[in-house]
N, C-alpha and C positions, 0 to 999 in steps of 0.2 A: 515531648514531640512538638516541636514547632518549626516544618519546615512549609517553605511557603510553594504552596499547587493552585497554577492555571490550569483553568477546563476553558479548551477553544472549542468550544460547540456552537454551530447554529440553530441546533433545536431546540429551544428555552429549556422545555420540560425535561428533556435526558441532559444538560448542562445543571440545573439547576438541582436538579436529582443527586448527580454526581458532587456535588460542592457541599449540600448539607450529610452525603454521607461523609465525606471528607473530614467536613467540621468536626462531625460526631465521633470518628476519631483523633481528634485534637491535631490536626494539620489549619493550618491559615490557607484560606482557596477563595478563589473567585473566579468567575466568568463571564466572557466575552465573545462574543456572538459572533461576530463581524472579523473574516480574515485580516483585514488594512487596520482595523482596529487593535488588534492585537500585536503585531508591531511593535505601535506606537505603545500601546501598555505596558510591555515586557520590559524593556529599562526604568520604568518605574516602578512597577513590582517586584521587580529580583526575582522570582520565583526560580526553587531549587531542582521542580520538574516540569513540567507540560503534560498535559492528558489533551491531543490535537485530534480531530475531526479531519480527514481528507477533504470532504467535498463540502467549501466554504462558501459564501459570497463574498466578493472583492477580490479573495486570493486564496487559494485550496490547499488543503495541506503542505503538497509536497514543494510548492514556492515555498511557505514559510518557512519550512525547513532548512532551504537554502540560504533564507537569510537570516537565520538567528545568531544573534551576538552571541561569544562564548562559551560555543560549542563541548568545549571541554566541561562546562561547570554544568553544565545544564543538560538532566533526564527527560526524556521524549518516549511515551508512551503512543502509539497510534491509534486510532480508534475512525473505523471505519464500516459501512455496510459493505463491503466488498471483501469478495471469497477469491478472489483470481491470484495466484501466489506470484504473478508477476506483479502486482500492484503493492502488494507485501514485500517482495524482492527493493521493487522502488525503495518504495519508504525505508528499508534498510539500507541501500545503497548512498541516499542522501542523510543518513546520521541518526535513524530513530535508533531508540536501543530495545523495543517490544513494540508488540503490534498485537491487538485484541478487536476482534472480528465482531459487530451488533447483530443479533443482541447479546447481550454477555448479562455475566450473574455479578450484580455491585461487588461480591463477596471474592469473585475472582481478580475484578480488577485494581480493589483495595490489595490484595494480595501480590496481585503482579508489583503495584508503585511499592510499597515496603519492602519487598525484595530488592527493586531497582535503589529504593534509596540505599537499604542498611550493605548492597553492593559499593554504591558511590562512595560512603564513608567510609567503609572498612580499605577499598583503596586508597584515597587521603591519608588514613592512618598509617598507611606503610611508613614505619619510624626508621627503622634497621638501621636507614643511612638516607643522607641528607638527597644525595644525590647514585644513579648510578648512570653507568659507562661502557659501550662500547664502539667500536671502530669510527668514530668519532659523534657517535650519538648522545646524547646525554639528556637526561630524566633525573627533572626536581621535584621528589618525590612531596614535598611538604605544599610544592606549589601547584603540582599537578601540568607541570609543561614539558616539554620534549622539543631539540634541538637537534639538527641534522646538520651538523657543521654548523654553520652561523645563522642559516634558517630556525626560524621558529615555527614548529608543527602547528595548526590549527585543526587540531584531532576530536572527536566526538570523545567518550565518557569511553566507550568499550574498545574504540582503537585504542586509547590510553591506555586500560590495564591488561591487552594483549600484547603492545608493543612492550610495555611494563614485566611482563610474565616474562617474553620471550628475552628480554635485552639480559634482565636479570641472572637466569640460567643459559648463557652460551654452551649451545653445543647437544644442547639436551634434546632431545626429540621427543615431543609431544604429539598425539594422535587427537586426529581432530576432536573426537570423543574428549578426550581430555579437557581441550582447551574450552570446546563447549561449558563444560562443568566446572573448570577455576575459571573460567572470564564471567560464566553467564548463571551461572549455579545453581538452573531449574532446566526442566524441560522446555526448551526453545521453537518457537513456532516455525522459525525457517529449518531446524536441523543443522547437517552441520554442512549444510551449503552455506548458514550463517557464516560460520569459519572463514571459508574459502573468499565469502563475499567482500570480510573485514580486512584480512592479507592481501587481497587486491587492490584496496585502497588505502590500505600503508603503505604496501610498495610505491604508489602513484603521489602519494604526498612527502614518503625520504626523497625521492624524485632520483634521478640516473645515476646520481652520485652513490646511494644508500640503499637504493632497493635489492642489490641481492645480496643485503645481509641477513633478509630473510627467506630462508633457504627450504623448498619444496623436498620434503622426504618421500618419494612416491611410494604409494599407498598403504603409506604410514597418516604424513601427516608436515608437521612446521619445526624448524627449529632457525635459531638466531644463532650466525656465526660470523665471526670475526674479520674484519676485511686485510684484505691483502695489501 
């Protein structure tokens, strides 16, 4: 195990807490206190996930969010004192892929990142085929990018292997339930307003040209179909 985790906390003591448990199971981690400063750290750390604090100084969670380079490669864990599922909605909305409410048990939130990782890899390893394809979309499975005709997607980790799921089986109708459990693979803190929430901003990023190739089965659930 040596994947590399930031903890964006500004509470020293629950930051610091979090990085030597981290250590202790054999992850590389550090912590940065300060929203602006973080930033500026992340293209020099690489780091393969984020364990992020909402309420920062300089700049609060969900700004950082909006700016983080390389969206696709990089796990977003949220971690906040706030119970209001609109604030959780947020942070979903802008590309976290979990969200864990203070105070939390260390032993859950080890758990949550290990899932989120051994999720992100196991999509990377999709080998089957180099690339797949549909009505002009197309997913480089090795590279983890996705094209909408000549655009290039700048997709978070989980729009990735739902548009991934859906492109791959055209035609097939998945129920939200489903897609919850192959995209997300645990019990999901949003439910499967999750679903709903991640299909609405696929649609919005294939943009006018690609969005109704994903196809609203009413009250069923999603499927990907072929355009016309």
């Amino acid at each position: 195990m040596n994947e590399k985790i930031m903890v964006i906390e500004d509470e020293k003591r629950i930051a610091d807490a979090i990085v030597y448990a981290l250590k202790k199971e054999g992850y590389t981690a550090e912590a940065v206190y300060h929203g602006g400063e973080a930033l500026k750290r992340l293209p020099e750390f690489c780091p393969d996930a984020i364990i992020l604090d909402v309420m920062l100084p300089g700049m609060d969670g969900y700004d950082i969010l909006k700016k983080l380079p390389d969206k696709g490669r990089l796990g977003v864990i949220m971690l906040t004192a706030k119970e209001d599922i609109v604030n959780k909605i947020l942070g979903l909305e802008l590309g976290a892929d979990d969200y864990i409410t203070k105070p939390f048990d260390m032993r859950e939130l080890l758990a949550r990142l290990k899932s989120l990782l051994r999720r992100m890899q196991t999509a990377g390893e999709k080998q089957d085929a180099d690339t797949i394809s549909l009505g002009g979309v197309v997913l480089h499975l090795n590279r983890r990018t996705a094209l909408a005709g000549d655009k290039l997607l700048d997709l978070t980790p989980k729009e990735y292997d739902l548009l991934s799921l859906l492109v791959s089986s055209p035609d097939r109708v998945y129920t939200r339930e489903q897609l919850l459990d192959l995209v997300w693979g645990m019990e999901y803190i949003g439910g499967t307003r999750t679903v709903d929430i991640h299909v609405q901003r696929l649609r919005k990023k294939l943009g006018p040209d690609y969005a109704d190739m994903i196809q609203t089965v009413h009250g069923i659930g999603y499927k990907a179909l072929e355009r016309v």
